[in-house]
N, C-alpha and C positions, 0 to 999 in steps of 0.2 A: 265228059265230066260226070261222075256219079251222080244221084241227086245229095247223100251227105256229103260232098264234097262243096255242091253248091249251097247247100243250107249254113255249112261252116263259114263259108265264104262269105254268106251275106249277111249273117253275126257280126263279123271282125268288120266290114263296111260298116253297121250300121254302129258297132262302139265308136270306129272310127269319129264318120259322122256324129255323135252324141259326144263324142273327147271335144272335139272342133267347136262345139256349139257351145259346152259349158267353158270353156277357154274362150271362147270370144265373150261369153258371159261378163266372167270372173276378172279379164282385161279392162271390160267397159266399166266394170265398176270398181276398179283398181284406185280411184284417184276421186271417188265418193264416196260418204260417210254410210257405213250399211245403213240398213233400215231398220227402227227400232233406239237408233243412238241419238240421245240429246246432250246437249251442254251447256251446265246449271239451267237444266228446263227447257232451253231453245229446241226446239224440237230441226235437228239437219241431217237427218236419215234421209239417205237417197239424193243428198245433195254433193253436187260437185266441192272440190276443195276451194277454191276461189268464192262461189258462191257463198259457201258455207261461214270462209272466217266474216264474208262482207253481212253476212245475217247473223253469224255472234256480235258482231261489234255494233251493228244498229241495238239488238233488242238488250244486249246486254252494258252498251259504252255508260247509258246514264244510269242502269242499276248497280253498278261499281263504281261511279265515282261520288262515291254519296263520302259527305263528311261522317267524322264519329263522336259523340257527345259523350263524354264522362261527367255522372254525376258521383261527389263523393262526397258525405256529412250535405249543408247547406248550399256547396259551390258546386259550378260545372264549369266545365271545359271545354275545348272544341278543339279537333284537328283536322286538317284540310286531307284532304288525298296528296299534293303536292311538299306538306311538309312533313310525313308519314315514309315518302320515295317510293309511292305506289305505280307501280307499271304493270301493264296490263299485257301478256301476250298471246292473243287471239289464234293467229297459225298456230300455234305450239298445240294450244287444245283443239284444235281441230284437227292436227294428223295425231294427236293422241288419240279422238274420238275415232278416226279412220284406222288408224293401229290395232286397239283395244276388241273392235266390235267385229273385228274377223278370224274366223275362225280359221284354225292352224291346215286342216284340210280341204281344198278344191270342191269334191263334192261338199260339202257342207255347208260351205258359201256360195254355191250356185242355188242348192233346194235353199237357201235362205232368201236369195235376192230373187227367184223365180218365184216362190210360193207368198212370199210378202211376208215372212217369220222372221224378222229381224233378234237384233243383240239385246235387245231393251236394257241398256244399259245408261246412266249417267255416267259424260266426264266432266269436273270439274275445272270452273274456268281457270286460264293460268295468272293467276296473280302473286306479283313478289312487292315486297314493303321492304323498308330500310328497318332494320331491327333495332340499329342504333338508335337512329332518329324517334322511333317507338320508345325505344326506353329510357331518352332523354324527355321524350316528354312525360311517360308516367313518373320520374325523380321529382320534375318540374310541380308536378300533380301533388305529390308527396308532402314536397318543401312548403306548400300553402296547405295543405290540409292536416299533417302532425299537428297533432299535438302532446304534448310528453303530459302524462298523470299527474295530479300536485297532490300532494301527501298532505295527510291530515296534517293540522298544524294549532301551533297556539296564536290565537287573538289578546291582545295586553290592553290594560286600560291603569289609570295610575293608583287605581285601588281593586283592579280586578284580573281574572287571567281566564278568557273562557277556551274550550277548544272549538275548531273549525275543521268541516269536513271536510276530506280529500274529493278529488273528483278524477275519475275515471278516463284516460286519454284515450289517443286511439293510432293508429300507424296503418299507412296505407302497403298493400303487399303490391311491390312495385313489380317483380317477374310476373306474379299472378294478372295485374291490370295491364300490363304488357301486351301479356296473350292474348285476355281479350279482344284487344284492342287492332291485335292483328289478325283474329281470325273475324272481327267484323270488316275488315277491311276486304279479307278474303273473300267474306258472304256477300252473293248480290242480295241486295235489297229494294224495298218498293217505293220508300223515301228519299226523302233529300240528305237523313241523317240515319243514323244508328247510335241508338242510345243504350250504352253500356252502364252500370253499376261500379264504382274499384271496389275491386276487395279489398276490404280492412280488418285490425285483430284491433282489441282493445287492451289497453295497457294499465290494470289494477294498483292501486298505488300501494305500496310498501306499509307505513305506517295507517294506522287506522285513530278511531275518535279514543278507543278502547286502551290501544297502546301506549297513548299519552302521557299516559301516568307514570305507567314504565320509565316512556323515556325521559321525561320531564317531571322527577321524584321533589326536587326544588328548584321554586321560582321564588324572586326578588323584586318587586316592584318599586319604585322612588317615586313619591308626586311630592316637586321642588318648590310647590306652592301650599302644599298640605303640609312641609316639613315633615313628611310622614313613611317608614318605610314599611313595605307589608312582606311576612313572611307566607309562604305557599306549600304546602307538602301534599303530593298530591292532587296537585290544581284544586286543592282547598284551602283558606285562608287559617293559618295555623297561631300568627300572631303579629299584631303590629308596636313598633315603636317611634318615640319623635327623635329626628334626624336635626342635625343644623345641616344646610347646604350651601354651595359659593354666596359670595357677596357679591352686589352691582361690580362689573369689569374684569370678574374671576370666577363666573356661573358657574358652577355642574353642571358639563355637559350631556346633555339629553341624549335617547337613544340607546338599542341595545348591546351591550354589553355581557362580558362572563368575567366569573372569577377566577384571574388570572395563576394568580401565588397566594400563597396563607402564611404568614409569621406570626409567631409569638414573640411578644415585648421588641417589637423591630427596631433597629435605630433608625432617623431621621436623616433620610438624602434631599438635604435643602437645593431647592431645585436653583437654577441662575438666571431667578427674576428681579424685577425691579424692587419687588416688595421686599425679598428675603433681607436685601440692605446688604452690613458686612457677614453674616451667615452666609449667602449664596455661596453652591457649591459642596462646603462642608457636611459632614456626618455628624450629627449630633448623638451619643449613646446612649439606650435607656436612660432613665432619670428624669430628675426634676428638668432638667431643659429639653427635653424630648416632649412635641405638642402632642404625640402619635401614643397613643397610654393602651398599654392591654394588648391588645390584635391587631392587626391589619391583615386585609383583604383587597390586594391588587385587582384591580377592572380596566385600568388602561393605564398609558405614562403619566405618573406623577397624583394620578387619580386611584382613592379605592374607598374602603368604607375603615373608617377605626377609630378607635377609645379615643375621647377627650377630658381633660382635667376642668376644661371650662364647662358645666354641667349647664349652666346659665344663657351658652348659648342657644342652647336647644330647641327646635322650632325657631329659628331664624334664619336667617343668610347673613351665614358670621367666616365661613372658612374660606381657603382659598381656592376651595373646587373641588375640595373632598367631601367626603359624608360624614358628620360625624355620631356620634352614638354616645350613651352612658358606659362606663367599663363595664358594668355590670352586664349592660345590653349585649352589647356587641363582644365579652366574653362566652355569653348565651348562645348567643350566634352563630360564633366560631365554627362551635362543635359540631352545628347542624346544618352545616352549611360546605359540600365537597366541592373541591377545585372542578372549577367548567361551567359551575350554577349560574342558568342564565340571568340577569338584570338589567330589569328594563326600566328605565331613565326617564319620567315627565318634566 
C-alpha cells in the first residue's frame, strides 16, 4: 500500500470515527432541552424531557395559577384561574423548548452541546384560558361599572328654573379588558394575583349648561299655593301672573308637564264628572256659556291653562283642575308660548 494510500485511508477512518461520535452525540441529546433554552425563565438546558416538564411545573405550577384583580373607577374584581378555564400544558413547552433550540444541522448541534454554546433562547410557557369565560366576565365588569353621561339639565323650583350640570360617564372597553386579562393569565407572576386596570372611554354628554337656552327658549312654572304662574324666556324670569287653581277634591295636578294643543276661543268638552251635573259630556260653544274665554293651552286630559270670565277668582282655588288666567293674561301668553313648552306643576 502506497503511503498516500494509507494517509487517505486513515482520513476516511478517522471522519468515520468523528461521524460515529457526533451521532452518538447528537442521539444522547435527542430527548434534552439544548443548552442555553429556558422556559418563562426556568432555566432546563441540558435537561432530560421527563425531567425538564417535572422542573417547569414545580418552579412555574404556583407562578401561573395566580388569580387576576381588575380594578375599574372605584370597584375591583377578581377571577380565579379555575373560572377563567385556565390550563396549563407543561410537555407541550417542553418539546417546544426541545424543538425550537436545535439547530437544523448535525454538526451544529454537536459543537453546540460539546462546547456548552447553547440556543439561548426563551419558550414560553403553554398556557390556554376560556376566551368565553374571559369575556363574560369583562361584560359582567361592564354591567357594574357603566355609567351612561347625564346631560346638562333644568333644575325647577315653583318660582325659579336654574340649570344643572351634566356629568361625564364612562364605558368600560370590554375586548380591550378581555385581553388583558388573558395575557395576565398567560404571564407567570411572582404573586398571588395580577392586578390589571380596564380600559375605559369616557362618554361627554350631549347637551351642555350653555345649550340650555337653546333648548329650553320657554319655561312655565305653577306654585298652586302662590296662585302664581311665572313666565321664563331663556331660563330668565320674563313675567309673572295670578292663576286661580283646583279646589279642595279637584287640585291641579302637580308635576311636569308640556303644552300639549293651542286653541283659539275653544269650545267646552264638559268632562263626565260628578260636578258637571246635566252638562256632563256635552260641547259647550264659544259664548256666554263657555267657562274656557280667549285661549286655551292643553297640558294633559281635561287639564290646561285658559281665559276665565270670573276675574274674582284669581289667586284662589276656585276651578276644577285647570289654571286659570285674565283673557287678557293668558291672550299675552298665547302668543309666546310654542306647543311642547315645558311646565312645571307646584
Amino acid at each position: 500500500m502506497s503511503r498516500g494510500l494509507k494517509i487517505l485511508t486513515g482520513v476516511v477512518l478517522g471522519l468515520l470515527v468523528l461521524s460515529g461520535a457526533a451521532y452518538a452525540v447528537d442521539r444522547s441529546e435527542s430527548d434534552a432541552v439544548p443548552t442555553g433554552v429556558t422556559i418563562s425563565g426556568v432555566r432546563v438546558g441540558g435537561v432530560g424531557r421527563p425531567a425538564a416538564i417535572a422542573l417547569v411545573q414545580a418552579q412555574l405550577g404556583q407562578r401561573l395559577g395566580h388569580w387576576v384583580e381588575v380594578s375599574a373607577g372605584s370597584s375591583t374584581f377578581h377571577l380565579s384561574p379555575a373560572r377563567a378555564g385556565v390550563k396549563y400544558d407543561y410537555a407541550a413547552a417542553v418539546d417546544s423548548a426541545i424543538a425550537s433550540g436545535r439547530a437544523p444541522w448535525i454538526g451544529q448541534r454537536v459543537w453546540r452541546e460539546v462546547t456548552g454554546r447553547g440556543a439561548h433562547s426563551d419558550i414560553a410557557a403553554k398556557v390556554t384560558v376560556s376566551r368565553a369565560d374571559i369575556e363574560g366576565f369583562a361584560r359582567r365588569v361592564a354591567a357594574k361599572v357603566d355609567r351612561p353621561a347625564v346631560e346638562a339639565h333644568l333644575r325647577y323650583g315653583p318660582d325659579w328654573v336654574k340649570p344643572a350640570k351634566g356629568e361625564v360617564g364612562r364605558v368600560v372597553r370590554v375586548h380591550a379588558l378581555a385581553a388583558s386579562v388573558i395575557a395576565a393569565f398567560e404571564s407567570p407572576a411572582a404573586g398571588e394575583r395580577v392586578r390589571v386596570a380596564a380600559p375605559m372611554e369616557t362618554v361627554e354628554p350631549k347637551t351642555t349648561v350653555k345649550g340650555l337656552a337653546d333648548r329650553y327658549p320657554t319655561v312655565i312654572t305653577v306654585s298652586r299655593s302662590g296662585y302664581r304662574l311665572y313666565l321664563f324666556k331663556r331660563l330668565k324670569l320674563a313675567k309673572t301672573f295670578p292663576v286661580a287653581v283646583g279646589m279642595a277634591g279637584l287640585e291641579t295636578p302637580a308635576g311636569l308637564y308640556g303644552v300639549q294643543e293651542k286653541q283659539v276661543n275653544p269650545s267646552w268638552h264638559v268632562p263626565n264628572s260628578p260636578w258637571a251635573g246635566k252638562l256632563a259630556g256635552k260641547v259647550i260653544p264659544p259664548g256666554p256659556d263657555d267657562p274656557i274665554k280667549a285661549r286655551w293651552m292643553g297640558l294633559a286630559a281635561g287639564v290646561g291653562i285658559h281665559g276665565t270670565s270670573d276675574e274674582s277668582s284669581l289667586g284662589s282655588a276656585a276651578s276644577h283642575g285647570c289654571i286659570r288666567m285674565a283673557p287678557v293674561d293668558v291672550i299675552w301668553l298665547y302668543d309666546r308660548v310654542p306647543v311642547g313648552t315645558p311646565v312645571y306643576i307646584f
